[in-house]
C-alpha positions in Angstrom: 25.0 -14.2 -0.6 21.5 -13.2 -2.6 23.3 -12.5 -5.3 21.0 -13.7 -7.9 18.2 -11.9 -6.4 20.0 -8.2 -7.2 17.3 -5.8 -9.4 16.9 -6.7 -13.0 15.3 -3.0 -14.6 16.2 -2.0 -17.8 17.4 2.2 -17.5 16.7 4.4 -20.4 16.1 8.2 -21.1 12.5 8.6 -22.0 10.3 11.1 -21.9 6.9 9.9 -20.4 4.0 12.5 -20.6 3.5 13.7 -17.3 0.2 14.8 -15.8 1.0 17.9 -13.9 -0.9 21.2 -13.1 -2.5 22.9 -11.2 -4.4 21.4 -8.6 -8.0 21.4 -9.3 -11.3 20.2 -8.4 -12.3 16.9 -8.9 -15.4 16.3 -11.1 -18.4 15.5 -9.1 -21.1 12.9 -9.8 -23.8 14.4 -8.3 -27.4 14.6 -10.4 -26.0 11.4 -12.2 -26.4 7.7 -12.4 -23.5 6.4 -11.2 -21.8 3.8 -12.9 -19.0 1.9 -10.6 -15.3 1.8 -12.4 -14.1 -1.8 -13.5 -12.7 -3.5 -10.5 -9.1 -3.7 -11.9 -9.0 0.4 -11.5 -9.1 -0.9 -7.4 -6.9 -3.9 -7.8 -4.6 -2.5 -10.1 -1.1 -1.3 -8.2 -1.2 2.6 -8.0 -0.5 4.4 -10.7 1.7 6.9 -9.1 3.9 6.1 -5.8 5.8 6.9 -3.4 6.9 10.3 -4.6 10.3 11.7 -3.2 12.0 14.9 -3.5 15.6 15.3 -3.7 17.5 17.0 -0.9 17.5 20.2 -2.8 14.2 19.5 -4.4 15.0 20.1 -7.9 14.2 16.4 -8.8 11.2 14.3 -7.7 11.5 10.5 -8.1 8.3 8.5 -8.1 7.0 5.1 -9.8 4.4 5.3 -12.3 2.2 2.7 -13.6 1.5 2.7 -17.8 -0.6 -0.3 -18.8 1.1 -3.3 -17.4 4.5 -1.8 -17.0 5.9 0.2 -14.3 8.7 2.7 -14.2 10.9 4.5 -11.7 10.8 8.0 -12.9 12.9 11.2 -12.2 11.7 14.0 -13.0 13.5 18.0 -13.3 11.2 20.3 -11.7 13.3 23.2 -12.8 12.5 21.8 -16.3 9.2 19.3 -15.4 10.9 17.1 -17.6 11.3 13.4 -17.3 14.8 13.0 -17.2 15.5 9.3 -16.8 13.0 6.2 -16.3 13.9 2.7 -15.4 11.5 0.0 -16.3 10.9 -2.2 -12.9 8.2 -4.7 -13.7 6.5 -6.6 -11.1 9.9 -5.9 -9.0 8.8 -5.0 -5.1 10.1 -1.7 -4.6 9.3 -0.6 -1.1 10.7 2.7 -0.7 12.5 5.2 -2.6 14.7 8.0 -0.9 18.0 9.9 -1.9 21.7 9.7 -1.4 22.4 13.2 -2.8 20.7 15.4 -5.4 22.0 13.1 -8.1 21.7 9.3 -6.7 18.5 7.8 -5.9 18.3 4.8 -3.3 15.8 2.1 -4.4 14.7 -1.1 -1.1 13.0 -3.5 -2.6 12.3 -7.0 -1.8 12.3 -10.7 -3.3 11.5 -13.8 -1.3 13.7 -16.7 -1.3 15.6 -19.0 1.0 17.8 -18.5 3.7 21.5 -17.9 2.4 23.3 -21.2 2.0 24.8 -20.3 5.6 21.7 -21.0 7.7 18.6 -22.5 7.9 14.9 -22.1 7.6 11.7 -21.3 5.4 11.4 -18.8 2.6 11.8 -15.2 3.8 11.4 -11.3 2.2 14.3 -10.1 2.3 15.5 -6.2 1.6 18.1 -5.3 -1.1 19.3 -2.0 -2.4 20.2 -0.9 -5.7 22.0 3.0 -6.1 21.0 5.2 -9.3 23.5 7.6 -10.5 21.3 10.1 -12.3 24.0 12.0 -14.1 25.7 8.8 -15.4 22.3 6.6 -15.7 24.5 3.7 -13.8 22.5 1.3 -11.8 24.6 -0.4 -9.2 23.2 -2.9 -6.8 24.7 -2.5 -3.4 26.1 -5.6 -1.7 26.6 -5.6 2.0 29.1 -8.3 2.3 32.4 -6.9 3.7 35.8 -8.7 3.1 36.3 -10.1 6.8 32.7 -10.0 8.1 29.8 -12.5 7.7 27.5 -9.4 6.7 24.4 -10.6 5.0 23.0 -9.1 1.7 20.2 -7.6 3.1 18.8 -4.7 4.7 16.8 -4.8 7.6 16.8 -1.8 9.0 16.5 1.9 8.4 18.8 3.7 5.8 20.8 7.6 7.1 23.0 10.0 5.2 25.3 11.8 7.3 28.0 14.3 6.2 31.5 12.9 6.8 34.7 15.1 5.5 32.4 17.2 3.4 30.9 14.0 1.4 27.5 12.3 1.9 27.8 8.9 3.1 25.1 6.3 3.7 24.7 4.5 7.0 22.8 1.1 6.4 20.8 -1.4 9.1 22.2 -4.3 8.6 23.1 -8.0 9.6 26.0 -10.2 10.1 26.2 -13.8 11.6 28.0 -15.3 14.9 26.7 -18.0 15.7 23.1 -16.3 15.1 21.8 -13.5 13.1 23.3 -9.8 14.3 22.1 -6.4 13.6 25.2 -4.9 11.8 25.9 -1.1 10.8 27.6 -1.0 7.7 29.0 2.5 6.1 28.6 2.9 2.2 30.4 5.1 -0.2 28.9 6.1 -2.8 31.4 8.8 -4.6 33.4 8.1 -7.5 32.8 4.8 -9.7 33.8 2.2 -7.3 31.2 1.2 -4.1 33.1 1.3 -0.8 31.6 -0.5 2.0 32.8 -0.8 5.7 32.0 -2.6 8.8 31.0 0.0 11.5 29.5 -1.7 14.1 28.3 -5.0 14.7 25.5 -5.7 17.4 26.2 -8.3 21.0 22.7 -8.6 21.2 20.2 -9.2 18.6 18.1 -6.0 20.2 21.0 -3.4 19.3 20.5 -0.2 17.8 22.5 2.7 17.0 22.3 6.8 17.4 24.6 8.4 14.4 25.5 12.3 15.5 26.0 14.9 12.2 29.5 13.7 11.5 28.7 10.1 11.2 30.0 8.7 14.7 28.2 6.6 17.3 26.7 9.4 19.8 24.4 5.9 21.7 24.4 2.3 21.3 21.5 0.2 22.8 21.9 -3.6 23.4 18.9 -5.6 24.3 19.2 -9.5 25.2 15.7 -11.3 23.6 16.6 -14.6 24.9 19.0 -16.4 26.7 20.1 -16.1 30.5 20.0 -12.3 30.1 16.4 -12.7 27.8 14.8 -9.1 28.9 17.9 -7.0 29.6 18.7 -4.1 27.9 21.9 -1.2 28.3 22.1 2.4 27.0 25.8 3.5 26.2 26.5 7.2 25.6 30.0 8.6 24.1 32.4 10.2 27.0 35.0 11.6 25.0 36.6 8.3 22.9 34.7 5.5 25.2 31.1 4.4 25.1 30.3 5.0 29.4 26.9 2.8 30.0 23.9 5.6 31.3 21.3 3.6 32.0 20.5 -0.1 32.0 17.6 -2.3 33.2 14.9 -5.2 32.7 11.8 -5.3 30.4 10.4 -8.8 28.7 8.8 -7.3 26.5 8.6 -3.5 25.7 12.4 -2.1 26.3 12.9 1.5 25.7 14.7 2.7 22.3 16.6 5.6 20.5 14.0 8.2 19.1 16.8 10.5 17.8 18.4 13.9 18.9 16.3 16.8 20.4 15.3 19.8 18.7 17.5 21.6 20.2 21.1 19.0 19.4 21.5 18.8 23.3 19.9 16.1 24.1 19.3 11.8 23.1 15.6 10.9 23.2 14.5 7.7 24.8 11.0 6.4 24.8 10.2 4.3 27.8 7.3 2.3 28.1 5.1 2.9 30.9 1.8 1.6 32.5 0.1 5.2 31.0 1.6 4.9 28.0 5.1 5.6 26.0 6.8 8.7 27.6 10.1 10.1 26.1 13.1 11.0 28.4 16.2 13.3 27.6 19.4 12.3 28.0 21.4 15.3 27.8 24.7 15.1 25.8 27.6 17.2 27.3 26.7 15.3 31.5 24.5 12.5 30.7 22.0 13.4 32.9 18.1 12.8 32.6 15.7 15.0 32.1 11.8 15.0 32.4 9.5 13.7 30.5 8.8 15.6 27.5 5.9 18.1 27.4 4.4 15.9 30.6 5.1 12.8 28.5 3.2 13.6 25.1 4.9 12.0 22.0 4.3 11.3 18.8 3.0 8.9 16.9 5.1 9.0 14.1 8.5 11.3 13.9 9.9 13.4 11.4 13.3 14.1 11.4 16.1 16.4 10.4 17.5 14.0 7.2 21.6 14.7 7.5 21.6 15.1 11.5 18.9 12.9 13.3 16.8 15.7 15.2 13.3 15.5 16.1 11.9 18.5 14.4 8.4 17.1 14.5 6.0 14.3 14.1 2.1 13.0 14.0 0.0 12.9 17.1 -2.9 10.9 16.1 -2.5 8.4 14.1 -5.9 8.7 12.7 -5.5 12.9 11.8 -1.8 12.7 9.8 -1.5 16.3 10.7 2.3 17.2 11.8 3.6 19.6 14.6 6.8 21.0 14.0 8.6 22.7 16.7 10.1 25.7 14.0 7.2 28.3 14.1 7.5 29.2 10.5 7.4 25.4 9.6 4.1 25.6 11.3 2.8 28.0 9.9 3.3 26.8 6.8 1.7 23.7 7.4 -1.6 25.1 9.0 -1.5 27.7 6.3 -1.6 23.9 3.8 -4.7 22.4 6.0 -6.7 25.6 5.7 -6.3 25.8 2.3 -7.8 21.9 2.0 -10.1 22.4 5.2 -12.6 19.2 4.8 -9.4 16.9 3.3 -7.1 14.3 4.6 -4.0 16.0 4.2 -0.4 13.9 4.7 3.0 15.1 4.6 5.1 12.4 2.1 8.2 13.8 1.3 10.1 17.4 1.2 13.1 18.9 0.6 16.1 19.2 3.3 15.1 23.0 4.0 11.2 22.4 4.0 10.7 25.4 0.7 9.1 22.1 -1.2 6.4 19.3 0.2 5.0 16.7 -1.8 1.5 16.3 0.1 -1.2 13.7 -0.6 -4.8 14.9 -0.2 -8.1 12.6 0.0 -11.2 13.8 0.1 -14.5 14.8 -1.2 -13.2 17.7 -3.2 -9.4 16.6 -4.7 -10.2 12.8 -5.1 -6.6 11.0 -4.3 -3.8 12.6 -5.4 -0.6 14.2 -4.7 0.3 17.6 -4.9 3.6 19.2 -5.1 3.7 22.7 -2.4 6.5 25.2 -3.7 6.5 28.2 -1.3 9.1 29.9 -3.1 6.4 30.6 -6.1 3.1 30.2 -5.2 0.6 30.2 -2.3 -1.0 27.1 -0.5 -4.2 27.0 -2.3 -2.1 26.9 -5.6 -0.5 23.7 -5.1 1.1 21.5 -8.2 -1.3 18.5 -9.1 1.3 15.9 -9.6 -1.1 13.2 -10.4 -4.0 10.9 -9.0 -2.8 7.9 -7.1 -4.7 6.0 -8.8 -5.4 7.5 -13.0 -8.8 4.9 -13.2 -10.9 6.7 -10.2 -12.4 9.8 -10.6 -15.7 9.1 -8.1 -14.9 7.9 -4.7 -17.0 6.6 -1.7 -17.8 8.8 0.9 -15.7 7.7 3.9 -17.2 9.4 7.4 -16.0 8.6 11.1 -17.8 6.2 13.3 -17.9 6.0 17.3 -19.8 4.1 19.3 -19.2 2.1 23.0 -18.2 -1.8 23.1 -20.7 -3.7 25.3 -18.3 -2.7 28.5 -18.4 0.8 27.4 -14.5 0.9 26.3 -15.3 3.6 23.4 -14.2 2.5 20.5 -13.7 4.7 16.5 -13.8 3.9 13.3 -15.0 5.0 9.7 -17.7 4.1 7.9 -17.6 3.8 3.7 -20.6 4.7 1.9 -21.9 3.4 -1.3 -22.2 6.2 -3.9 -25.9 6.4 -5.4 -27.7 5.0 -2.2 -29.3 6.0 0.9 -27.8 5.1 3.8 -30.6 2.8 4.9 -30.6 -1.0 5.3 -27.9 -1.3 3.5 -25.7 -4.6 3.1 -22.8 -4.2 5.5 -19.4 -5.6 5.0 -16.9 -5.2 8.0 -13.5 -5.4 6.9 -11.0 -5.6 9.5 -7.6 -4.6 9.6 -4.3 -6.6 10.2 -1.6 -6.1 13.1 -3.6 -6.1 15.2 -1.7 -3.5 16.3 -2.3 -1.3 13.9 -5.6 1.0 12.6 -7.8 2.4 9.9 -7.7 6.0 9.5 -9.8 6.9 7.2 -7.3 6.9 4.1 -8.2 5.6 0.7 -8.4 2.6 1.0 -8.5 0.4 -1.9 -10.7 -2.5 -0.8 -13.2 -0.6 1.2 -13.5 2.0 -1.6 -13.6 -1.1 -4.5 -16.7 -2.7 -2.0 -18.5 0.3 -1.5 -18.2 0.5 -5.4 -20.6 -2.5 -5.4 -23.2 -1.2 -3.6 -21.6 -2.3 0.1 -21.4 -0.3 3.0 -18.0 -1.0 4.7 -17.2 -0.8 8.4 -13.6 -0.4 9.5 -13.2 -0.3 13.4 -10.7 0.4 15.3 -11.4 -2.3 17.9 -9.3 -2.8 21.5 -5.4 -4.2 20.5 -5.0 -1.7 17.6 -2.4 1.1 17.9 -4.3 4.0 18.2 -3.3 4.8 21.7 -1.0 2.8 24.0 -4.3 2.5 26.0 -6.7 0.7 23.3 -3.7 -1.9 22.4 -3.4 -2.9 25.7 -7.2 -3.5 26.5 -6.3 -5.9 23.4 -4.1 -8.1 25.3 -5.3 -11.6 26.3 -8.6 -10.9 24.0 -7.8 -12.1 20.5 -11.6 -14.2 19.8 -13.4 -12.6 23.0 -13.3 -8.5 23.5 -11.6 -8.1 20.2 -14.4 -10.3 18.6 -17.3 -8.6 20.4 -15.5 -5.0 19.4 -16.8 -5.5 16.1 -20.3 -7.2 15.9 -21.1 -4.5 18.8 -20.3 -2.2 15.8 -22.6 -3.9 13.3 -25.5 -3.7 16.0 -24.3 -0.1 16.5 -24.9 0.2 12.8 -28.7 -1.9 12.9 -29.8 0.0 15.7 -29.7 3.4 13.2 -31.2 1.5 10.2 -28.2 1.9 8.2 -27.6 -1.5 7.8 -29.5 -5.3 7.4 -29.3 -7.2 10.1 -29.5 -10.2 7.8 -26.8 -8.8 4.9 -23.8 -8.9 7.0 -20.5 -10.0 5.9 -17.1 -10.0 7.5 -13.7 -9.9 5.4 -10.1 -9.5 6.3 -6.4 -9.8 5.8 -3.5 -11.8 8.0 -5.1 -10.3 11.8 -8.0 -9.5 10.1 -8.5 -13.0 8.0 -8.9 -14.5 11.9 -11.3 -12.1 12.9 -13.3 -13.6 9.5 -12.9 -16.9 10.7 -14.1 -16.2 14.4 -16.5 -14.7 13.5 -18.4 -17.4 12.0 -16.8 -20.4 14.7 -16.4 -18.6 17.6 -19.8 -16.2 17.3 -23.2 -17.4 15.8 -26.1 -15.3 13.5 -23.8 -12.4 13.3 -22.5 -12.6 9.7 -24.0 -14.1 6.8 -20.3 -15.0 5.1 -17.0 -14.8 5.8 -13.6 -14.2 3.9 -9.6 -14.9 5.1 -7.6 -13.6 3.2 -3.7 -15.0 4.5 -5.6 -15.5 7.0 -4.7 -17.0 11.3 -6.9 -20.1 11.5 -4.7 -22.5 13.4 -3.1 -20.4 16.1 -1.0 -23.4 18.1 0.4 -24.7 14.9 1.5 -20.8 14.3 3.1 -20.5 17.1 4.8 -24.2 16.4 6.0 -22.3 13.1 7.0 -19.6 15.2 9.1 -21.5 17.3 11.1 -23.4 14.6 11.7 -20.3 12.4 13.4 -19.1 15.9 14.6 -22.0 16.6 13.8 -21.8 20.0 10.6 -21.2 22.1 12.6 -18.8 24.1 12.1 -15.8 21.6 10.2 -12.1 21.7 8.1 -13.1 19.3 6.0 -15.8 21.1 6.3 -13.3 24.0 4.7 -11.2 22.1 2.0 -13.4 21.1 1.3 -14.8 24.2 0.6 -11.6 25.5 -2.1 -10.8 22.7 -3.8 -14.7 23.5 -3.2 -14.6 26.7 -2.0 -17.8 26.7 1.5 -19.3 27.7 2.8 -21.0 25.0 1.1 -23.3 21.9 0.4 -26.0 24.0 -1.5 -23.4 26.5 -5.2 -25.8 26.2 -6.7 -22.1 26.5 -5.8 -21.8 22.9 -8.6 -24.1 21.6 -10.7 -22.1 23.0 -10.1 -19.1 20.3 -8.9 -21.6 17.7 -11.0 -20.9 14.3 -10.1 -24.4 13.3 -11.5 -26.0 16.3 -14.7 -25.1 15.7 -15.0 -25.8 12.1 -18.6 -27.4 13.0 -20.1 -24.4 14.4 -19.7 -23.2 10.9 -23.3 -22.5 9.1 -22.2 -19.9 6.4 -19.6 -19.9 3.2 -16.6 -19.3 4.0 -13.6 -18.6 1.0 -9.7 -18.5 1.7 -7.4 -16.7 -0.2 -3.6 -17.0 0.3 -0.2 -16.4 -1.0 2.0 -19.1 -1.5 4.8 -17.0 -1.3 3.5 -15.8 2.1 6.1 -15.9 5.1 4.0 -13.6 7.6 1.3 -16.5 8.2 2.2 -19.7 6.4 0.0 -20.8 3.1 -0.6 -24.1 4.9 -2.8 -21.7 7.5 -5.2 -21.9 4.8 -4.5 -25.0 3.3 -5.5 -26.8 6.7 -8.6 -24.4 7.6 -10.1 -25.4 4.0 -9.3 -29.5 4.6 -11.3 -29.2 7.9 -14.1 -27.2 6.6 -14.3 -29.9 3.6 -14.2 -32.5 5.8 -16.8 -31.3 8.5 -19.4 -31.0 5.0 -19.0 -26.8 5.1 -19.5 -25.0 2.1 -15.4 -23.3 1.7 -13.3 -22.2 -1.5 -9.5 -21.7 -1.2 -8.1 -20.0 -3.5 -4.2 -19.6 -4.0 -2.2 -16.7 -5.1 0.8 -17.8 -7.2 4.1 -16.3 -6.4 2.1 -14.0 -4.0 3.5 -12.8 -0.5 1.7 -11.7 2.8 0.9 -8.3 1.5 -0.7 -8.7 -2.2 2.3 -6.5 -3.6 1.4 -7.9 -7.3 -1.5 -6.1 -9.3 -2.0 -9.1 -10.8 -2.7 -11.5 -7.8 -4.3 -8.0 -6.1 -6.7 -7.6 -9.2 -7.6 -11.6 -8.5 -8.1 -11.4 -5.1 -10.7 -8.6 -5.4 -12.6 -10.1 -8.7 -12.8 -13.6 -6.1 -14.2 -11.6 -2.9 -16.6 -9.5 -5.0 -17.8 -12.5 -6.6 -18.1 -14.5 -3.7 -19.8 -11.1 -1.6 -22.7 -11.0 -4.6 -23.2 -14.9 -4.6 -23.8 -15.3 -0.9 -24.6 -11.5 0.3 -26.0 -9.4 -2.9 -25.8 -5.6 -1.9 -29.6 -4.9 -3.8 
């Protein structure tokens, strides 16, 4: 299956000039006119990426950007010497992480149709390709195994466990019986030929695994999402050579799930959901008996994890301050020791070696620009930190991004940030709220290329974290049910927040966004009135009953967790719910007084192009002033530079036509 869609690069040896140093302070603009960078230095794709350090961290893989071309490139840091490059083109790389020290794992995506055995639309689907290092052999890993319908594909999470004193690599997979299965498939990677097995295949399309050190199933977790069982869900421990069921219950929507193994290797932790939030539970190994609630049920955010065993060693709190706890004191102390040293910066943890001497940190802020930076306790201290490059090589000024609260009009408080154009006073200002996607997810004040290319222009932009965003269990369920009401109101209450301390027009608001976001855009000029002076949806929601129609059909049934899901956020039952013209941008095409422009992907399989396509065929015919504009082999997430770079050149365009900042 998917063959044809295996990664085309071209490997060579080539020495690249690489831009490391020492870390140093980025040039300041202050006492001079400032003159904005071209737009393509926003649009372009970054020129340095997801940087990863080898277990022993000796090697650093990362994809760098020259010109038009783009390379995965591993570098010797015994040496700092390019070692190897492989040209990747406009190829979707999503991640890069490491089988060993000398093989480098390389997801990325392609979108295409269903293999020939089933049905439906164009999806993004996940392949693999392995990079032996030492022999510069680039193999693409197929997950079909001889007497299992295992799909080509990835679709889950990737883990290296040590099995008879070799790495092997556990992949999230999927098979087919009678519907799409997960699957865990085992890979080995030693010697010249690629040996995959068939571990474990799923009864329920909610199954998950727990892998111990040694590679074997310590927990399994099945959860039914439709059917006569729809909303039940089992946890299975290992007793010896059986899998014994621990705990089991009911849960439409939110069932709990495998975090990983304690700190401590006695226990299984299991997040539950509850009415105050996500609390994890653990589920000691050697009786299977529960414990309580961690630290009175605080989690994290995000986890990090122990790479060749599966503990919890730490994790992010807030999701808006990337700052890691780690439960090893020295680990700790290292890390506070790294936040000092760039007190006033963002500072995030993106990759390290397996005994934590190494971290590849990116820093944003005032002082360091964007860049990453490569921490080496074994040589130096953590004010000395190796500048490994600037994300992105164009930028060397950047918008002044501050934090924003203020109260809705019911008093739910709600947070935010607040991007400043360089050069002006923050007074009456044109305003630009740019909204973010999910909707649960969240701003946190990262560079962030669009607010930083609008602010550029002379634009203030507002990024709020309004009620159904992630940022605590407790704002993304004041969310539910008020997708074109609360969630609306969230954000103009910002903009008056905003008026009411002169920093911006009243008159010179617009409101921009992507997929969640694009329907805010459109709401806010159908569903609310004299609140924005333009709008722009970019793969944007405009016709939520015909999405949920989609829905339906790519599940082939209206009994799924997705239109659970988004019932719950419209608070509506189902896309024939009359409730739903109500919040329906579409349906109110003639309360429309402003321009509106649409951009989309055709490639897009998140929200259908035709989202679009029908919002700009009403607006035309109801005598509305709209532009659509349509992103060739583009998918939900602008993952081209080209397609990025038009995108931005159409909205700035548009912003200065109908909304000019001076």
């Amino acid at each position: 299956m998917m063959q044809s869609n295996h990664l085309r690069i071209a490997t060579a040896i080539v020495l690249l000039t690489i831009p490391f140093g020492r870390s140093s302070i980025a040039a300041s603009a202050a006492g001079t006119a400032y003159t904005p960078p071209p737009l393509a230095a926003y649009g372009q794709l970054p020129s340095l990426e997801d940087p990863a350090l080898s277990p022993a961290g000796d090697r650093l893989a990362y994809i760098d950007r020259r010109g038009d071309q783009r390379y995965v490139v591993i570098i010797d840091l015994t040496k700092w010497q390019a070692i190897a490059t492989a040209r990747i083109g406009e190829t979707k790389v999503r991640a890069l992480d490491w089988y060993d020290d000398h093989q480098l794992l390389i997801l990325y995506s392609t979108t295409s149709d269903p293999p020939f055995e089933l049905i439906g639309d164009r999806q993004e689907w996940v392949l693999l390709t392995a990079w032996d290092i030492e022999t510069n052999r680039m193999r693409p890993l197929d997950m079909r195994v001889a007497g299992y319908h295992t799909m080509n594909v990835v679709t889950g999470s990737l883990a290296v466990r040590v099995v008879n004193d070799q790495p092997e690599l556990f992949v999230s997979g999927a098979y087919v019986d009678r519907e799409v299965l997960p699957a865990l498939l085992k890979i080995d990677l030693q010697g010249n030929r690629t040996g995959m097995s068939f571990v474990a295949g799923g009864k329920t399309s909610g199954a998950d695994w727990a892998l111990d050190a040694q590679g074997g199933i310590a927990a399994s977790f099945d959860y039914h999402v439709r059917g006569a069982e729809q909303g039940q869900w089992t946890l299975r421990l290992r007793r010896g050579e059986k899998m014994e069921q621990v705990a089991a219950g009911h849960d439409a929507l939110d069932p709990p799930y495998i975090v990983g193994f304690s700190y401590d290797d006695k226990a299984l932790l299991v997040a539950f959901h509850t009415p105050e939030g996500v609390i994890w539970k653990p589920l000691q190994l050697d009786d299977a008996t529960w414990g309580a609630p961690l630290d009175a049920g605080k989690t994290f955010s995000e986890v990090i994890r122990e790479r060749l065993s599966g503990r919890v060693i730490g994790g992010i709190e807030d999701p808006l301050e990337p700052r890691p706890v780690f439960f090893d004191p020295k680990l700790q102390e290292r890390w506070s020791a790294l936040i000092a040293a760039y007190s006033g910066e963002r500072v995030e943890l993106v990759s390290h070696s397996d005994d934590f001497m190494k971290f590849v940190i990116r820093v944003f802020g005032p002082r360091d620009g964007d860049r990453y930076l490569l921490m080496d306790w074994r040589t130096v201290d953590a004010a000395d930190a190796y500048r490994l490059g600037d994300v992105y090589s164009g930028l060397s000024t950047f918008a002044t991004v501050q934090p924003v609260t203020y109260k809705a009009a019911d008093g739910l408080p709600l947070a935010g940030f607040l991007t400043l154009p360089p050069g002006k006073p923050a007074k009456d200002l044109s305003l630009v709220v740019l909204v973010h996607g999910g909707p649960a997810a969240s701003d946190d004040g990262d560079f962030d290329w669009w607010a930083q290319a609008l602010a550029s222009r002379g634009y203030a932009v507002l990024q709020i974290n309004y009620r159904g965003s992630d940022t605590t269990p407790a704002l993304l369920r004041a969310g539910f049910g008020e997708w074109g009401r609360k969630m609306q109101t969230d954000l103009s209450d910002g903009v008056h927040y905003l008026v009411d301390r002169g920093i911006a027009d009243p008159k010179r608001v617009c409101i921009v966004g992507a997929s969640y976001g694009g329907y805010a855009a459109l709401a806010g000029v159908t569903l609310q009135s004299g609140v924005y002076r333009c709008a722009v949806s970019v793969a944007g929601l405009a016709d939520p009953a015909s999405f949920l129609h989609w829905t339906n059909d790519e599940m082939m049934t209206s009994e799924n967790e997705v239109t659970r899901y988004w019932d719950r956020f419209l608070g509506i039952a189902g896309p024939k719910d009359p409730r739903l013209r109500e919040i329906s941008p579409i349906d109110h095409v003639d309360a429309v007084t402003v321009p509106v422009l649409l951009v989309h992907g055709r490639d897009d399989t998140i929200v259908p192009y035709t989202q679009s396509e029908e919002m700009a065929k009403a607006l035309k015919r109801a005598g509305k002033s709209v532009q659509l504009i349509t992103l060739s082999h583009e998918d939900h997430w602008l993952s081209r530079s080209a397609t990025r770079e038009q995108t931005l050149e159409a909205v700035v365009s548009f912003l200065e036509l109908n909304d000019p900042a001076s």
